[in-house]
Residue, then its C-alpha position, 0 to 999 in steps of 0.5 A: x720426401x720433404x715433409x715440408x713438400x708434402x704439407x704445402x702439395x696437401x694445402x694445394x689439394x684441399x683449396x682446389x676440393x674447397x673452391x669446388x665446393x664454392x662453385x657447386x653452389x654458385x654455378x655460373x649463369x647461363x642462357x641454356x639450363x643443359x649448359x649449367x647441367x653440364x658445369x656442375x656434373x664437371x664441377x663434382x668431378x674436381x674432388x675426384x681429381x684432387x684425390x687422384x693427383x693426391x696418389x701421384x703426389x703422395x700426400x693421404x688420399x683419405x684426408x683429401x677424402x675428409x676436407x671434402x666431405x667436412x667442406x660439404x657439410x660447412x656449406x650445407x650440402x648435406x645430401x652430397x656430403x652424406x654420399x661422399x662419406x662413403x668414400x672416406x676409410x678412417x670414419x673416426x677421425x672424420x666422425x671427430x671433425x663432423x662432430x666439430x661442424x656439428x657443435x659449430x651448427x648448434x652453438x649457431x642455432x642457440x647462442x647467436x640467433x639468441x631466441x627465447x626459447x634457445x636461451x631456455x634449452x642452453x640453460x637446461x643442457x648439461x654444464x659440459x656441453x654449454x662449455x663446449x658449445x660456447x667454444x665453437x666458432x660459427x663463423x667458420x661455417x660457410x652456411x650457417x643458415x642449415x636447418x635443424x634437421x639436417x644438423x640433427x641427421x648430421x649428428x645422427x651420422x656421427x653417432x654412428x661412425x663414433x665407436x661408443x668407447x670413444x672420448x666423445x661419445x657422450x658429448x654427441x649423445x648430448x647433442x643429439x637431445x640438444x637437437x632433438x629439443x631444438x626441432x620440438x621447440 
């Protein structure tokens, strides 16, 4: 198979799992709440169907599997992506691209809401996690407003989907007292 064909079928999928991510938190209006009931149990199936059809067009089923959980998280629906995680079969890369959401999240909460007692942490975390964080661009996220305890869960879950031997251990045990003294402030 063209490998070519095989990329643009992937791009396909991960659109269709993105807009339906898009529309379980804008569900359309209607007159009758058993009529929007019924919308979004139909709506969550379409990550479903783009994994299946994944199968049939040979592209990884399990990095359809990942952007929706990654695209979960961006728009702040941790509960569902927590379940969908579930799904995923290689949780080290999917623990690797949670870990960016994550610093995204936190680069938010301190360096673009510019608190006084935020500008106090940054200046007390450690030198590469500063760096680091002033990488991160939030504006990737589709909800940037996430409390603090959902990004500390998040970071949490990261740590334990990360094998301790990996390059970014300790950058995650950073952010897990970055966001533990974010949530006492």
């Amino acid at each position: 198979m063209d490998p070519n064909i095989v990329s643009l079928r992937q791009q396909f999928l991960m659109k269709l799992v993105s807009a339906a991510v898009e529309e379980l938190i804008q569900p359309p209006k209607t007159e009758h709440a058993s009529e929007q009931h019924s919308y979004s149990e139909q709506n969550e199936d379409w990550p479903s169907v783009a994994v299946e059809l994944s199968q049939n067009l040979q592209v990884n089923e399990d990095c359809i599997k990942r952007h929706h959980v990654c695209e979960l998280y961006s728009h702040g629906i941790d509960h569902i992506g927590e379940e969908a995680i579930l799904q995923v079969h290689d949780q080290e890369v999917l623990a690797s691209q949670l870990l960016v959401l994550t610093g995204q999240r936190l680069a938010y909460a301190l360096l673009h809401t510019q608190t006084k007692e935020g500008m106090e942490l940054l200046a007390r975390l450690p030198p590469v996690l500063c760096t680091w964080l002033k990488a991160m661009n939030p504006q990737d996220l589709q909800n940037k407003d996430v409390p603090i305890e959902a990004t500390a869960r998040l970071v949490r879950k990261v740590i334990e989907l990360l094998p301790e031997n990996h390059g970014q251990y300790s950058l995650v045990l950073h952010l897990l007292e970055a966001v533990d003294a974010i949530s006492s402030l």
